[in-house]
C-alpha positions in Angstrom: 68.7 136.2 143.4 70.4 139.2 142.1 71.3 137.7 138.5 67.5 136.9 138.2 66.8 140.8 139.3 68.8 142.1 136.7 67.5 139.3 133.8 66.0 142.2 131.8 69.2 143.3 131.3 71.0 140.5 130.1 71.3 139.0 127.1 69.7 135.2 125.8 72.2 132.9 124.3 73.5 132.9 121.0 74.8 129.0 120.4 73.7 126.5 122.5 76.0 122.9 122.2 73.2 120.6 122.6 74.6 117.2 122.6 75.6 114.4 122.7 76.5 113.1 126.2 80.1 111.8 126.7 81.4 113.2 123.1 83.5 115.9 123.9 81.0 118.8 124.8 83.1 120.4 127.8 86.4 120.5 125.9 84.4 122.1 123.1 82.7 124.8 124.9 85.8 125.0 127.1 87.8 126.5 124.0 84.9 128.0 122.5 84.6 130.4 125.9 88.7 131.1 125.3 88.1 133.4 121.8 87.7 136.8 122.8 84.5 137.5 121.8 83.0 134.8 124.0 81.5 135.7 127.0 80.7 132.3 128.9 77.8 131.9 131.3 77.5 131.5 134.6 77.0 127.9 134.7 77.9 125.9 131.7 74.9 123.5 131.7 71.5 125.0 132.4 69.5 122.1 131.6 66.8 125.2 131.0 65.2 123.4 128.3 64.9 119.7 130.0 65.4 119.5 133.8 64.6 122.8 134.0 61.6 122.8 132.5 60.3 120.0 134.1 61.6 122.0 137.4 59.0 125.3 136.8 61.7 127.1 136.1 61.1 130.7 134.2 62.9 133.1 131.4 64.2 135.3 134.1 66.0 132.0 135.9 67.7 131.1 132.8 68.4 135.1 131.5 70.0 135.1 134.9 73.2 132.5 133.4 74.6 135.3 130.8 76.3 138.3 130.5 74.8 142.1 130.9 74.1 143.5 127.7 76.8 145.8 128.5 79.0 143.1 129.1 79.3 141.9 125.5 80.5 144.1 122.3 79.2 144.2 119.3 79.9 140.9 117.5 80.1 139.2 121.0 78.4 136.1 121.6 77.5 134.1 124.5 75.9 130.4 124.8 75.9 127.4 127.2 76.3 123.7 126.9 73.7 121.1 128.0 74.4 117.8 126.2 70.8 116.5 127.0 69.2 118.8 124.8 69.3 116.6 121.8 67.9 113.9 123.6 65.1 114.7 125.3 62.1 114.4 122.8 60.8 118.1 123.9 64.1 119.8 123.9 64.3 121.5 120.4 60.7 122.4 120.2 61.4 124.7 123.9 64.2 125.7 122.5 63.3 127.4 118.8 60.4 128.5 120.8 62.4 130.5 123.3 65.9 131.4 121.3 64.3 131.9 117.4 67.3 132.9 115.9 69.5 129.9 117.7 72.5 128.4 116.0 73.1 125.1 118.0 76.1 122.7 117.7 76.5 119.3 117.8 79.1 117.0 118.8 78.9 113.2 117.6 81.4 110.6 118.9 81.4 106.7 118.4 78.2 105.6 119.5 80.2 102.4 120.5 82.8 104.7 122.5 80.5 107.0 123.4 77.9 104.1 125.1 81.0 102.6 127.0 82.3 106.2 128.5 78.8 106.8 129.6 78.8 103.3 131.2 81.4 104.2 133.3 80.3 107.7 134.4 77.1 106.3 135.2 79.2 103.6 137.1 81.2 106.4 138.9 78.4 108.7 139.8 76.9 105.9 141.9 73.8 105.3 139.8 74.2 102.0 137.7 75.1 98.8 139.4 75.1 96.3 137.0 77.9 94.8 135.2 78.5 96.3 131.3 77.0 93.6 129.6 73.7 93.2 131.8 73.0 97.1 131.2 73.1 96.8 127.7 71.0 93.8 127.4 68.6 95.0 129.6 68.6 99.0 128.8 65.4 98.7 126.6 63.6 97.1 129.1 64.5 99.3 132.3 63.8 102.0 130.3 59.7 100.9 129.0 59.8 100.3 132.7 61.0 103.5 133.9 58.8 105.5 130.9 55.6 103.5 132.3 56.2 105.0 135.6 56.2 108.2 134.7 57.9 111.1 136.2 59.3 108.9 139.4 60.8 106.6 136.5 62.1 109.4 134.4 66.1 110.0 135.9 66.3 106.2 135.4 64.7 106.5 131.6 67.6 109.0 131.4 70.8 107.4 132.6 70.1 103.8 131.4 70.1 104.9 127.4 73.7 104.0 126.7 72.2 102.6 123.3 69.6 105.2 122.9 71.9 108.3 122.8 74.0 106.3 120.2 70.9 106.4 117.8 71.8 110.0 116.4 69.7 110.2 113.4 66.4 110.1 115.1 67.8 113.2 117.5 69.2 115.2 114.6 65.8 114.6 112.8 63.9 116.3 116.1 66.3 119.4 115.7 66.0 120.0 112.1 62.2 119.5 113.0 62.0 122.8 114.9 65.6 124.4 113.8 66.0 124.8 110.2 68.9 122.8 109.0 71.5 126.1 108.4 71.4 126.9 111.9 72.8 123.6 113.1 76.2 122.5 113.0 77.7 118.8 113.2 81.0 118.1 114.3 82.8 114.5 114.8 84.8 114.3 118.4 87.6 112.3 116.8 88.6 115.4 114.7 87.9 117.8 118.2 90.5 114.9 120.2 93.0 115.1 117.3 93.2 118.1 116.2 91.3 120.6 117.9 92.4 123.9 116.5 90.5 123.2 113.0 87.3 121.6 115.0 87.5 124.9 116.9 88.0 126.8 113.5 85.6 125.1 111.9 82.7 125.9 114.6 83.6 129.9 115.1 83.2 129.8 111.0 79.7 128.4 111.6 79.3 131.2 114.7 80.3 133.5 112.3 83.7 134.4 114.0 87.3 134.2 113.0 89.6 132.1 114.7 91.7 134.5 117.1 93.3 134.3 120.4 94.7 131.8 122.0 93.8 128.4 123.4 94.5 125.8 126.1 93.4 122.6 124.4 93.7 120.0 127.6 90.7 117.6 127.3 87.9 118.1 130.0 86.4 115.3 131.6 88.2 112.4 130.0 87.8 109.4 131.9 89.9 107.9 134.0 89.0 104.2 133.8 90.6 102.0 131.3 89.5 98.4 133.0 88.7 96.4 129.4 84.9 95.2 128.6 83.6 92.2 127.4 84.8 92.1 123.4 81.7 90.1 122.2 78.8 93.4 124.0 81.3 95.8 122.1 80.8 93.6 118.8 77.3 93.2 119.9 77.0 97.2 120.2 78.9 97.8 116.6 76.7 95.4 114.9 73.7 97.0 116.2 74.5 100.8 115.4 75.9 99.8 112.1 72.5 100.3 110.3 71.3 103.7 112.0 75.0 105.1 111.8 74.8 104.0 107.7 71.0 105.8 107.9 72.9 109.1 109.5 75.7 109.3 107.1 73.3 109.1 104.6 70.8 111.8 105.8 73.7 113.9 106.5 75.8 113.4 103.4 78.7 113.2 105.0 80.7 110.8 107.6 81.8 112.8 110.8 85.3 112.2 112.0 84.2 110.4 115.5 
């Protein structure tokens, strides 16, 4: 209650990391909030711009996350991480609404990888019961059910889209939509696993900071189940983002390191 008292004080976000689930986003904005002209919020995810929303809740409730103006120097920045930005359809247009001048980062692993790690976390969080291979075949069609439903069906239209987060182009294409291209910056998670101190470099170039200080690069939420999966879904799931990954690279102009 008293962060939301003193919201006219603080200060809106400067970088948002919008996505995507289960590609690295914690370890990202983990070292991002080590340089020393990062302030990190209160809470790392808000969810401001999708749960949030959907929740009522208002500016001064999300002000209430960051740092007092007098908390950050000049040349300070501050931003949070909600990997569902980029995913929900309504997402960017809330956010260039509320944050105009946003610069919003990207993190795009595997969708093959990525759709398997969010298997399990599903999986581990108590909210998908079915075996690998039956959730993949049957995603598309819990999911029409879930969106007929409306908003009862909607967490379920959520967590059962282990192919639908894979299918990046369409989600960068609903950024650039309401964000103009220069203010959004794509990185691959391979190149953030292996050799984090240029990822890291590469994004404080794109927040307009040098890279200074120093970091603890330990992983964040790296799973700890390694139990294999049936080899002919993950062929299954390589054949079918083959074409939208080869439509990304192409829109992009470049291959990310995931």
């Amino acid at each position: 209650m008293l962060r939301q008292m003193t919201a006219a004080w603080r200060v809106a976000p400067h970088f948002l990391v919008a996505g995507a689930m289960k590609a690295g986003t914690s370890s990202l904005f983990y070292y991002l909030c080590q340089h020393p002209r990062i302030v990190g919020p209160f809470r790392k995810e808000t969810h401001y711009f999708t749960a949030g929303h959907r929740a009522g809740k208002g500016e001064d409730w999300y002000r209430a996350h960051f740092p007092l103006r007098w908390q950050l120097g000049k040349g300070y920045l501050t931003g949070e991480a909600t990997p569902g930005y980029m995913f929900e359809p309504d997402g960017p247009e809330r956010i260039a609404r509320a944050l105009p001048d946003i610069r919003v980062i990207v993190v795009l692993r595997d969708p093959v990888a990525r759709a398997v790690s969010h298997y399990r976390h599903e999986v581990a969080m108590g909210r998908e019961f079915l075996p690998f291979d039956q959730a993949i075949a049957l995603e598309e069609e819990r999911r029409a059910r879930a969106a007929a439903a409306g908003p009862a069906g909607h967490e379920t239209w959520l967590h059962a889209s282990y192919k639908a987060r894979g299918i990046y182009l369409e989600q960068i294409r609903r950024l650039e939509a309401a964000i103009p291209r220069e203010r959004i910056f794509v990185l691959g998670s391979a190149l953030l696993r292996h050799r984090p101190a240029e990822a890291v470099a590469t994004v404080l170039g794109f927040l307009g900071l040098p890279m200074e200080g120093e970091y603890n690069f330990a992983q964040k939420n790296r799973s700890k189940v390694s139990d294999p999966l049936p080899e002919p879904v993950l062929a299954e799931l390589s054949d079918f983002f083959a074409s939208h990954n080869a439509r990304l690279f192409d829109h992009l102009g470049f291959e990310p390191e995931w």
